[in-house]
N, C-alpha and C positions, 0 to 999 in steps of 0.2 A: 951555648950561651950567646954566641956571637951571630950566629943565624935567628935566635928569638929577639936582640937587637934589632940586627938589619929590617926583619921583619917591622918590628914595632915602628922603628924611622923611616919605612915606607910606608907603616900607616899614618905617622903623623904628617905626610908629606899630602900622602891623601887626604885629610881633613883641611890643608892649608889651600887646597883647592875650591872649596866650599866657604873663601875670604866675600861676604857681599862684593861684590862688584863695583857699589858705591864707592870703593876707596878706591879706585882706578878712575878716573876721571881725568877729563884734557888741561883741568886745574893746577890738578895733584901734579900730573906729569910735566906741565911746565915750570910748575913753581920748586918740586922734592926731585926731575929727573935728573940723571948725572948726564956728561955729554952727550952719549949713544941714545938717550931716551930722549934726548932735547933736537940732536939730528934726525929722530924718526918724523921727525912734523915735515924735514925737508925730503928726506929719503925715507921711504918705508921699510920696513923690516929690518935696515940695521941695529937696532936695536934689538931683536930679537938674532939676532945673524950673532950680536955679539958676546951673548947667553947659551950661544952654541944650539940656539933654534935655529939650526941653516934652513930645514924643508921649509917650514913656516914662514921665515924673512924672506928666502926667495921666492914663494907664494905672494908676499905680499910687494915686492917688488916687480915682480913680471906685472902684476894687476897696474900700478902706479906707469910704467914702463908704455904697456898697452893703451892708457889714458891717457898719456901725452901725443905716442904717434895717435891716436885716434884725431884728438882733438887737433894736432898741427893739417890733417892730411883730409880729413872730414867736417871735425865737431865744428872746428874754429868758423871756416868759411860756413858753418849751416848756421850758426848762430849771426853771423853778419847776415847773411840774406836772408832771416828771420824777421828782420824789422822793415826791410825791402819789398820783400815777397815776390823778386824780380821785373824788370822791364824788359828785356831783351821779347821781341815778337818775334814770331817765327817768317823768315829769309828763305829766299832760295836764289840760287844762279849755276848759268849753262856751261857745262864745264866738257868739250867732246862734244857735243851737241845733246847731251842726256842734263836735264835740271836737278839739280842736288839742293836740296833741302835740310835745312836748320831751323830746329823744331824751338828754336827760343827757351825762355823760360817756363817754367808748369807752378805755380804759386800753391797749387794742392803740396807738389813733392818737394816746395822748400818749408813746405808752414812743416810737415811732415819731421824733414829731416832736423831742422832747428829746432822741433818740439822733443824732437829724439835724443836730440846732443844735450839738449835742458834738462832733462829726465835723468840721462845717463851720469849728467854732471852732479845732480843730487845725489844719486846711488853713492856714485865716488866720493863724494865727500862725506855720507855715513862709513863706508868703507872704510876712508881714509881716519877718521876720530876711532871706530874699531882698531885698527891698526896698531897708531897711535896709545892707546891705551892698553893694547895687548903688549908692546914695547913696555911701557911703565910697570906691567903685570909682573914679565920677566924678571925685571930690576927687583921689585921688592922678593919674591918668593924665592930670586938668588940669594939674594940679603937674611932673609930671615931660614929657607931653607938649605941655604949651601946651594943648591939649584936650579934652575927654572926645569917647569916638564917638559918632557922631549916630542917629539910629534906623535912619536904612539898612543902616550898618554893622553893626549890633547884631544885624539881620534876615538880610544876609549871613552873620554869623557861627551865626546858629540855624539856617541853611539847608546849611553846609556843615563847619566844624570840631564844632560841635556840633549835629549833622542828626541824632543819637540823640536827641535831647533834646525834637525836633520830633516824631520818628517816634514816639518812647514816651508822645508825653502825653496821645493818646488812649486808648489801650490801656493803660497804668495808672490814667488817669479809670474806665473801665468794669471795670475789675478791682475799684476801692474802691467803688463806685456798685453793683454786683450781686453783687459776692462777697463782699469783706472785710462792707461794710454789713450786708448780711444775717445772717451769720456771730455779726456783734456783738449784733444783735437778739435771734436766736437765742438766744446765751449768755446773754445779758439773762433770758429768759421763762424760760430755767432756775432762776431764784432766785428768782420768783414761785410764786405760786400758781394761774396760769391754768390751768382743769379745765373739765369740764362743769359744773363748780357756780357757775363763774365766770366768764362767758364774756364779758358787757362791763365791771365794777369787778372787778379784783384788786389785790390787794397783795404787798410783797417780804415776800420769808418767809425770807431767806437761804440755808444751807447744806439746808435742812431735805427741800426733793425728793433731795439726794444721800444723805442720812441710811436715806433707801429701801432702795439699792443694798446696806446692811449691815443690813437687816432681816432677820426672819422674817418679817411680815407686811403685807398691802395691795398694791397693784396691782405695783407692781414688787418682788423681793427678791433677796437676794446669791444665791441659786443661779440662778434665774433669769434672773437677768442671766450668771451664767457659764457656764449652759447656753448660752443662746444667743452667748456671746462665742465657746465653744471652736466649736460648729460655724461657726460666720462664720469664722474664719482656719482649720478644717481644709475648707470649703468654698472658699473664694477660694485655698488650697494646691493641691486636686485641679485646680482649676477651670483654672489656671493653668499647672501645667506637666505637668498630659496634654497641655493642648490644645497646649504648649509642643515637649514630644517627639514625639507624633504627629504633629500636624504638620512638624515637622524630618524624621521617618523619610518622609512620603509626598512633602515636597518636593523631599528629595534623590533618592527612586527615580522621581521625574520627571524631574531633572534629570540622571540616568544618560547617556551619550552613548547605551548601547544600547536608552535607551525611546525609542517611538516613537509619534506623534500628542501630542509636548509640550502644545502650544495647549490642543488634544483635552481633555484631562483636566483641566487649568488652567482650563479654561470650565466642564468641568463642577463644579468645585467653590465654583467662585465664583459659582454659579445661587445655593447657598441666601445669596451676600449680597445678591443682585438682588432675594429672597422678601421683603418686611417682616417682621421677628423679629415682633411681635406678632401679626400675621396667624398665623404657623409656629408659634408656643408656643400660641398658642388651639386649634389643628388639632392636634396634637401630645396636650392635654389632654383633647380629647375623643376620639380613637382611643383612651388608655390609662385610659380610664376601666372602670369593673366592667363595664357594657355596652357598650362601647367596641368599635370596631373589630377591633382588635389580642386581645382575651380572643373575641370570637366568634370568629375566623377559627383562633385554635388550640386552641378545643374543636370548632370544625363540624373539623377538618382530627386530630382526637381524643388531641392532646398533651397536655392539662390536661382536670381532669375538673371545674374551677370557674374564675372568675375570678380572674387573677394581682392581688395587691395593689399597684398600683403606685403608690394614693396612701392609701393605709387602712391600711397596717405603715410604723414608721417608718425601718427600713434599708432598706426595699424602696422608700420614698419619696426617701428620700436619695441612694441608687445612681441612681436614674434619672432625679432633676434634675440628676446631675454627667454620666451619660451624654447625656443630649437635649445638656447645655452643650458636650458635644464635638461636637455635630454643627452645630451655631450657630457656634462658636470656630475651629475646626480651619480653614476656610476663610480666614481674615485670616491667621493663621499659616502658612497656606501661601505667601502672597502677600509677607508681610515675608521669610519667609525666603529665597523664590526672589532677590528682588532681592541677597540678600546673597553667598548660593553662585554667583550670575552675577558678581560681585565679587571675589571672593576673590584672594589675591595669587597670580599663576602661579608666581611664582619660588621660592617657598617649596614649591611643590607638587613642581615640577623638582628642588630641593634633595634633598629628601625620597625622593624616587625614584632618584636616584643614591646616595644613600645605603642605598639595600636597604630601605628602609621600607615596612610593609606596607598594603593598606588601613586595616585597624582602627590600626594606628600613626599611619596620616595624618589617621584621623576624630582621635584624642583628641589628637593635638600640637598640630592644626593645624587645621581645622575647628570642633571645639566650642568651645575656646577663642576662636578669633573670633567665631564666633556669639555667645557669651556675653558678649566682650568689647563689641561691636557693641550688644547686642538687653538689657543689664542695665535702662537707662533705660525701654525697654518693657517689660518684664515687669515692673516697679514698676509702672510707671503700669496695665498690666493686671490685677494682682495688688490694686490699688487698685479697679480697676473694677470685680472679680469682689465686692468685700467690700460693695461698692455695687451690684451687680446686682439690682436688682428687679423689671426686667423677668421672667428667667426662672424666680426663686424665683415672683412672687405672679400671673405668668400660667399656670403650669405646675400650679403646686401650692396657691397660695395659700397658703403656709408650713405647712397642712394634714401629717401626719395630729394625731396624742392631743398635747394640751395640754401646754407646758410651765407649770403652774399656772394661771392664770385668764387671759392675754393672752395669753401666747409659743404657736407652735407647732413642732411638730423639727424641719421644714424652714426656720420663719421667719431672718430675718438679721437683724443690728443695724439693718439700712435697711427690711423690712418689719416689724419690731417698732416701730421709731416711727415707721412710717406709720399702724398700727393704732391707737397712743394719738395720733394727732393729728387722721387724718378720722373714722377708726370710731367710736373714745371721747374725742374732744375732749379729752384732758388733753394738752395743749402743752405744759405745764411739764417731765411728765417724757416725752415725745417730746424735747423740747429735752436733758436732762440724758444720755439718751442719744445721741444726737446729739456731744454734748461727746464722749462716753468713744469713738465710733468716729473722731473725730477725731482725738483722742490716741492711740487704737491704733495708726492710718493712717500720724503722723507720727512714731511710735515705731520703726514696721517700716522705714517706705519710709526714712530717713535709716540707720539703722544700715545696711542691705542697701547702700544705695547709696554709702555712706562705707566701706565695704568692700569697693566693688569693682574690678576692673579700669580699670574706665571712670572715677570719678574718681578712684585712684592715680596712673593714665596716661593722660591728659589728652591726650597728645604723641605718643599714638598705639600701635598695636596690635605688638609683639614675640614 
């Protein structure tokens, strides 16, 4: 009797673990905490220390412990010399007769390290409110169950009701550590003045690199910039769903029941992703060049009486980075779409066919719209890739031919435009500020497209 007890009051201990979370709040805890729950705001994890969660409390006190030496010994002074960005220039003097040198200040590794302590100081302070609230947790489910859990429990509970929570914390670690971080840096150097003229002391300058983009003159200006805007999104347009239909049209007449050597052909198209794209866009560049392969063989063979411009005129450059792009793309698009057409719902097909429906009626009822339905989230994120493509813009062509004014070229993209101002001509500042504006394009496109589509209206599946 007294072991089917224990039992049952270690289930209900269990279920008191499944409390919403909403009643642990930094509210709750300072207005309902007793002392221990009210010093955890100062000191972390005494209150759980004092619930007899020692691992736990000492966990969360080493982390608070760490936070201060950090910040006394690092954070502090990186956040001062944040809004500085140092003056010190770089000294030398003879010391023995050998000069010894003092490398001054570096404004890249203080924007760096203050944007680091900034970040870090956020994290702690979600930390710290977890904390905090986990202290107040202790308090109530000692009150209400005689106990709080003990760290096994706790571990149990990260391992299995909340096994997201374990699974995601690496993988949002390296999301904010390589993506978000950078990202923020980035937008940071936009409001400097880091150039060639400034390459280890700069200073914030404000709005004044975007001030550019509505110019007439200096290295970037409003047309410019909207030259190159408009080919980037009529380039990543082409780029995306030729290689979109094309590909649909040779996947399906593979998938024909009356073609034959399926495999056959599916091998051979998926040789050019077996090729390295860079290896293929370098070969590629130099057959269509003015003495290039491809202009000898069709004057020796006496079709042309000169070499074709295929990176020297600027339509003639632009058709034929969107053509090579189909011969690179077309391949992955056939390979998404076969998986999907092997899928497709029989019954609806059998529907369809009893009801007299014709081919072409079954492509657009029933086919495209799955396809489209199925393949919206890839074609964003493709459509995304193509507006980022640098490989085939600046292996192929090199954004090359006639200037758009003193940096851009008619081929160039928003991604080889500030690759140009960041290794070629060192101005980061406005490689960064564009940068900003293709992000905001990216995020302006791929959300409207995808908040309008099939896929997440119907969430719940394909109709």
């Amino acid at each position: 009797m007294e072991a089917k007890v224990s039992r049952r009051s270690r289930g209900i201990r269990r279920k008191a673990d499944y409390i919403p979370p909403s009643r642990y709040t930094l509210r709750a805890a300072a207005a309902q905490g007793d002392i221990f729950t009210r010093l955890s705001f100062l000191i972390l994890g005494l209150g759980n220390m004092a619930r007899k969660q020692i691992v736990k409390g000492l966990i969360f006190l080493a982390v608070e412990i760490a936070y201060i030496v950090y910040m006394v010994l690092a954070g502090g002074p990186a956040l001062n010399m944040l809004m500085l960005l140092g003056w010190r220039t770089q000294t030398r003097q003879k010391i023995d007769g050998y000069w010894h040198y003092d490398a001054g200040d570096n404004s890249v590794l203080l924007m760096v390290a203050g944007i680091s302590a900034v970040f870090l100081t956020i994290i702690f302070i979600i930390f710290w409110s977890y904390a905090v609230r986990s202290a107040y947790k202790a308090q109530v489910l000692e009150q209400e169950e005689g106990r709080a859990p003990h760290f096994a429990q706790d571990v149990r509970m990260l391992t299995n009701d909340n096994a997201q929570v374990a699974l995601m914390a690496l993988p949002v670690a390296g999301i904010l550590a390589f993506t978000v971080l950078p990202t923020v840096i980035m937008m940071c150097i936009a409001f400097t003045n880091y150039d060639s003229d400034h390459v280890l002391l700069f200073d914030w300058v404000g709005f004044q690199n975007f001030g550019q983009l509505f110019a007439d003159t200096g290295a970037v200006t409003a047309n410019q910039f909207v030259s190159v805007l408009i080919w980037t999104l009529v380039w990543a347009f082409f780029a995306t769903f030729l290689n979109f239909f094309f590909g649909m049209f040779i996947a399906m007449v593979i998938n024909r029941r009356t073609t034959r050597l399926k495999n056959f052909w599916r091998a051979v198209f998926s040789l050019s992703i077996a090729v390295p794209q860079f290896v293929s866009l370098l070969v590629i560049n130099q057959m269509l060049q003015p003495d290039g392969a491809v202009n000898r063989l069709l004057e020796s063979w006496g079709w042309i009486s000169g070499p074709l411009p295929f990176f020297t005129d600027a339509t003639w450059a632009r058709v034929t980075v969107i053509i090579v792009n189909l011969w690179v793309g077309i391949p992955f698009t056939i390979m998404q779409i076969t998986g999907i057409l092997q899928n497709l719902p029989a019954e609806q097909y059998e529907a369809a066919r009893l009801d007299g429906a014709n081919w072409w009626q079954t492509f657009t009822q029933i086919t495209m719209p799955y396809l489209i339905f199925v393949l919206t989230p890839y074609l964003i994120t493709t459509f995304t890739g193509n507006v980022n493509n640098f490989n085939v813009i600046y292996l192929l062509s090199g954004g090359n031919p006639t200037p758009v004014g003193d940096t851009a070229g008619q081929t160039d993209l928003l991604i080889t435009w500030l690759y140009k101002f960041t290794v070629d001509r060192g101005d980061y500042n406005l490689g960064a500020v564009i940068g900003i504006f293709t992000f905001i394009t990216l995020a302006i496109v791929s959300l409207i497209t995808y908040r309008n589509s099939a896929s997440y209206k119907d969430e719940g599946g394909f109709r």
